[in-house]
C-alpha positions as CSV (number, residue, x, y, z in Angstrom):
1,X,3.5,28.5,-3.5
2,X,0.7,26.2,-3.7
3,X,-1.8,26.6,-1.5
4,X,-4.2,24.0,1.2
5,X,-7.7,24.1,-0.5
6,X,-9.0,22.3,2.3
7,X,-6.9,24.0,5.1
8,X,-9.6,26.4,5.9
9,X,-12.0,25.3,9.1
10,X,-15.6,24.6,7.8
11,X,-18.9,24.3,9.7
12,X,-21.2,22.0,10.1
13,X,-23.5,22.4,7.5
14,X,-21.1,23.1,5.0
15,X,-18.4,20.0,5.2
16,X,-15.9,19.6,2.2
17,X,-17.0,15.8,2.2
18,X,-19.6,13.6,3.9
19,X,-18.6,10.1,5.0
20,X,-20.7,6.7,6.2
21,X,-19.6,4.1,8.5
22,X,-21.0,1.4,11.4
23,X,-21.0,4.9,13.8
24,X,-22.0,7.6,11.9
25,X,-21.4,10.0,9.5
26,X,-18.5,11.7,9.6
27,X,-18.1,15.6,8.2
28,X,-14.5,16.5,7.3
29,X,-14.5,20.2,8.4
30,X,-10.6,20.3,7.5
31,X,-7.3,19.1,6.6
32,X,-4.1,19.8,7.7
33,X,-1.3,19.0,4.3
34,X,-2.3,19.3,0.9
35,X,-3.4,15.8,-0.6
36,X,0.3,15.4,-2.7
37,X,2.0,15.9,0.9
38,X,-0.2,13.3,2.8
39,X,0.7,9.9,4.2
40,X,-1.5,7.6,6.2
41,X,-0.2,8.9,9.3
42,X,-1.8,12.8,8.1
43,X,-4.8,13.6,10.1
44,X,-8.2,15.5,9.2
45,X,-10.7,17.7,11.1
46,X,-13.7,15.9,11.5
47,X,-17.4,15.6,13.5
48,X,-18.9,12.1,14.1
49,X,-21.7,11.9,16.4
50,X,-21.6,15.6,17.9
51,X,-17.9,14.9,18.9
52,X,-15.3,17.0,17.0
53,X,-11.5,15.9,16.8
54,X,-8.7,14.6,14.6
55,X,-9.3,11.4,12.6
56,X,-6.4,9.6,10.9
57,X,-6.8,10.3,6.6
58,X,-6.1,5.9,5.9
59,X,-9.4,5.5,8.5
60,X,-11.7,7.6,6.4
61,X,-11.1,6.4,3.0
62,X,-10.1,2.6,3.9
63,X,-13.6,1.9,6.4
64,X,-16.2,4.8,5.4
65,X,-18.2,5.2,2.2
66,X,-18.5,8.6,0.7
67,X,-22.0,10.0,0.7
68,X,-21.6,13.6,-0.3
69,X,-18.5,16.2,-1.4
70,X,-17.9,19.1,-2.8
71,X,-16.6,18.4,-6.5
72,X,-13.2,20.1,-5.4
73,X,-12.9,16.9,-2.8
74,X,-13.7,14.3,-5.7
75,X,-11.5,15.5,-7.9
76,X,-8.6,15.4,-5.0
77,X,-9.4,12.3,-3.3
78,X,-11.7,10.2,-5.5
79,X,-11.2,10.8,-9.0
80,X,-9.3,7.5,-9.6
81,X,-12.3,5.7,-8.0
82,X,-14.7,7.1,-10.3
83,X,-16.0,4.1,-11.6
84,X,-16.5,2.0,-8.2
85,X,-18.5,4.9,-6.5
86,X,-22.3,4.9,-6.0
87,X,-23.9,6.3,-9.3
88,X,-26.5,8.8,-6.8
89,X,-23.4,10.1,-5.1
90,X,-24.2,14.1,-4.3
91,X,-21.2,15.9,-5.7
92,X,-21.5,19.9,-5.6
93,X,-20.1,22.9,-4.5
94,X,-22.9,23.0,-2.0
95,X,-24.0,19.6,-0.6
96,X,-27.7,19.0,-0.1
97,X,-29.2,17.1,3.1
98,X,-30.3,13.5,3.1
């Protein structure tokens, strides 16, 4: 049986991914389906702002810009976009600070 990769709770300073928008950065700490099994009603585990809660999968990718990930989490979610992505974007197994 396959297995989550990203089902397992992260901390702070060790997010899967790293995302930009208008009202922060938002650190996705976990998710809830493996990526084949989400829709863009599946939810993910995330901080923005010091405030920790669910945030709808379709709001992160559609209005935030990735600014770091772990190369597990490009190669799940952004591998098809690897062409339009910002050529200094930090991908790594350990993400370093801005």
């Amino acid at each position: 049986m396959a297995k989550n990769i990203f089902g397992k709770m992260r901390s702070m300073d060790k997010p899967y991914a790293v995302y930009r928008s208008p009202i922060g950065k938002h650190f996705i700490l976990k998710t809830y389906k493996m990526e084949k099994n989400e829709d863009n009603f599946s939810r993910w585990f995330i901080s923005c702002n010091g405030d920790y809660g669910d945030e709808y999968k379709v709001n992160i990718l559609d209005h935030c810009l990735l600014i770091h990930c772990t190369k597990e989490w490009f190669n799940t979610y952004h591998k098809h976009e690897e062409e339009y992505l910002p050529k200094d974007l930090i991908i790594s197994g350990e993400l370093m600070n801005d």
